[in-house]
C-alpha positions in Angstrom: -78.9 46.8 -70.5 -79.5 45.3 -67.2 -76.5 42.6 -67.4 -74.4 45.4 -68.1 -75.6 47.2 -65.2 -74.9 44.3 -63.1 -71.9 43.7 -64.1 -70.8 47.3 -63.7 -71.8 47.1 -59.9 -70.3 43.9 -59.7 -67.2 45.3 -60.7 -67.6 48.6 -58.4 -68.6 46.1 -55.5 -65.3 44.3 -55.9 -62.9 47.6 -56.3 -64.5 48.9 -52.8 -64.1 45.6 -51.3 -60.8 45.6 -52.4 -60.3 49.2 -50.6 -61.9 47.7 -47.6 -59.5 45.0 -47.3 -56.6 47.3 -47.7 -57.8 50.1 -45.3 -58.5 46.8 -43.4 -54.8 45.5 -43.2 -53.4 49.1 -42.6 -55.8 49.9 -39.5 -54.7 46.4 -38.2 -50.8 47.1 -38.6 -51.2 49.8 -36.3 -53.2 47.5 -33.7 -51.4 45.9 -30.4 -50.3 42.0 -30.1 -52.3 40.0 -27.7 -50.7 41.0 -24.6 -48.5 43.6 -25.3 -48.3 46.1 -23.0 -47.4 50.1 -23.0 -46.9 52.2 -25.7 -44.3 54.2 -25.7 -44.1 56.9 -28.4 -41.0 58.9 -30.1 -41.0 62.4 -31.5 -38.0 62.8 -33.1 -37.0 65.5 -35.9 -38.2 63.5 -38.5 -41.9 62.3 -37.5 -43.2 60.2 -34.4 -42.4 56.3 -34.1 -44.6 54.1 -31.5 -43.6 50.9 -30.3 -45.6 48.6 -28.0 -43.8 46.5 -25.2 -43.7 43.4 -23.9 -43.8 43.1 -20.2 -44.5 39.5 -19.5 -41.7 38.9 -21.5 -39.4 41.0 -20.9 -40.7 42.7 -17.4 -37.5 44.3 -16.1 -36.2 45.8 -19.7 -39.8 47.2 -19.6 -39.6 48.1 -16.3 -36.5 50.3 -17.1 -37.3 52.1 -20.4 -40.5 52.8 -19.0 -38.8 54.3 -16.4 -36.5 56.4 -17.9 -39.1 57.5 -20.7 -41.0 58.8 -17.7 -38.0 60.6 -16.0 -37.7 62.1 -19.6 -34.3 60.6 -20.2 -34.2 60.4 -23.4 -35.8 63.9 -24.4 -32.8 65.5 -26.3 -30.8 62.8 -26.9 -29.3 62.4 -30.3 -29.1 58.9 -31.9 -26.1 57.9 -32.0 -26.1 55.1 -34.1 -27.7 54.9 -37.8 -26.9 52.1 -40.0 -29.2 52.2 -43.0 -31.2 48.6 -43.3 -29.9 47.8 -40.0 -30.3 49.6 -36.7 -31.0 52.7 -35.4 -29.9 53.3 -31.6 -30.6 55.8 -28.8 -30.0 55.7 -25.1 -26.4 57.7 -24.1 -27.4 60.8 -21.9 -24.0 62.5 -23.3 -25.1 61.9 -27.1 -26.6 65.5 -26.2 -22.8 66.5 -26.6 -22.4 66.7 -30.4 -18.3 66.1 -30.0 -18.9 62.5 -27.9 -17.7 59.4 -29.6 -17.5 56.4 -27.7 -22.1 56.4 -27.3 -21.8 54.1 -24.8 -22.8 56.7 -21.3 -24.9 55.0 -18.7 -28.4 56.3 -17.5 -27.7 57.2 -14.0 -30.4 55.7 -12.7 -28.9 52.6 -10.9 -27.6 50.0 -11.6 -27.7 48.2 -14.9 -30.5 45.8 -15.6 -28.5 42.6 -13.9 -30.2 40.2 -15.6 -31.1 39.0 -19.1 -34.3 38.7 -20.4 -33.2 37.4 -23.9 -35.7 34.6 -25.1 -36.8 32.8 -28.3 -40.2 33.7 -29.0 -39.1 37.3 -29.8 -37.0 37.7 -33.1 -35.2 40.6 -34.3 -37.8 41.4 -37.6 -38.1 44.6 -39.0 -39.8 46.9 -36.1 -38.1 45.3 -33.6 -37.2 47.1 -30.3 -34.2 45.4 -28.7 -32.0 46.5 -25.3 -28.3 47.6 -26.1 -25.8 46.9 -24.2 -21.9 48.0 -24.0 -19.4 44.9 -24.6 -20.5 41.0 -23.9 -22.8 40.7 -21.3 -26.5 41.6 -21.5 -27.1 41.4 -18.2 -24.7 45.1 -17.7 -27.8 46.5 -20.0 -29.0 50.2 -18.8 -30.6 52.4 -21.0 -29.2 51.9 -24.8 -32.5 50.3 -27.0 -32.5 50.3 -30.8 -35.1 49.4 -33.1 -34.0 47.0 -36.0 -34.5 48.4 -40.0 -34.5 45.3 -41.5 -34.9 41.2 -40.2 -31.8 40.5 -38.4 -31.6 37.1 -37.3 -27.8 37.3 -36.7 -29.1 39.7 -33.7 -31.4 36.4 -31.8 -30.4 35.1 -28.9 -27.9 37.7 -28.2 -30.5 40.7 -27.3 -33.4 41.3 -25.5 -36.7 41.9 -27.8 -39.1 43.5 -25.6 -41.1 45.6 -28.3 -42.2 46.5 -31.4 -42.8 49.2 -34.0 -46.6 49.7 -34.4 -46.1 53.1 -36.4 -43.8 55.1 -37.7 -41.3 52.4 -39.5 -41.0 54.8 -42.4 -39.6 57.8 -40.1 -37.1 55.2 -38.4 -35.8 54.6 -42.0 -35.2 58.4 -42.5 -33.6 58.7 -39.2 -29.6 59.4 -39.6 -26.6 59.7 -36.8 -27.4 63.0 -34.8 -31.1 63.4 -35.0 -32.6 64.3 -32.1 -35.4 62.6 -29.9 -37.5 65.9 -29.1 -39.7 63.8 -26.8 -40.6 60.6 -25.4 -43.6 59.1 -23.3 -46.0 56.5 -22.6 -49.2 56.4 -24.3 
């Protein structure tokens, strides 16, 4: 009687370890890297998205979409671009137009970034937050940022990582061409 006792707490010891570890791993996900910086957090139709940054990396693409979050550029915008298990993108002040097309509207705010902060540490996984830019040069990047669906390492070396999802990967999967960013600030 007492063996079986045992080894029926022995066995309820291990499920709620089990659980532990699990609960663990999920609280974790949702933690910052070592040294990332601002959070910046998305409500969009569809459920909230947070992504933290990486500002000694990637200072002045921080610099800018922290910016612009703050000057509440992006509240109403519309993303413009959905590819399922690929990208989703937001950053034209005109996608608030329903009847634009070309997506590819500058911020306003100055001039474009004028340099490129594109390195090799930072790889386009799944989560990843990546500057946008119009044509061939990264450098002319403004205010276009999209957050990558899938791994994409056909997108290295050609874009600047400077964040990544921390929650919320499941709404970015739902989100489709034309849903609206109701808000967006730093945490």
């Amino acid at each position: 009687m007492k063996l079986r006792r045992i080894a029926v707490l022995s066995a309820a010891c291990s499920v709620l370890g089990a659980v532990v570890l699990v609960l663990g791993a999920r609280v974790d996900a949702r933690q910052q890297s070592p040294g990332a910086g601002p959070i910046v957090v998305l409500e969009t139709v569809k459920g909230t998205i947070e992504f933290e940054t990486y500002p000694e990396e990637a200072p002045k693409t921080v610099e800018r979409i922290l910016e612009l979050v703050k000057k509440n550029f992006y509240n109403g915008q519309r993303f413009h671009r959905a590819e399922p298990k690929f990208v989703v993108q937001i950053g034209d002040p005109e996608s608030r137009i329903p009847q634009r097309s070309d997506w590819w509207g500058r911020s306003g705010y100055g001039k474009p970034l004028g340099v490129s902060e594109i390195t090799k540490k930072r790889r386009h996984v799944r989560g990843a937050v990546a500057m946008g830019y119009a044509g061939t040069d990264p450098k002319q990047a403004d205010s276009h940022f999209y957050i990558t669906l899938a791994n994409r390492p056909d997108l290295d070396g050609r874009y600047t990582v400077f964040g990544r999802v921390i929650t919320g990967m499941t709404v970015a999967d739902k989100l489709e061409k034309g849903d609206r960013l109701n808000r967006a600030y730093v945490k």
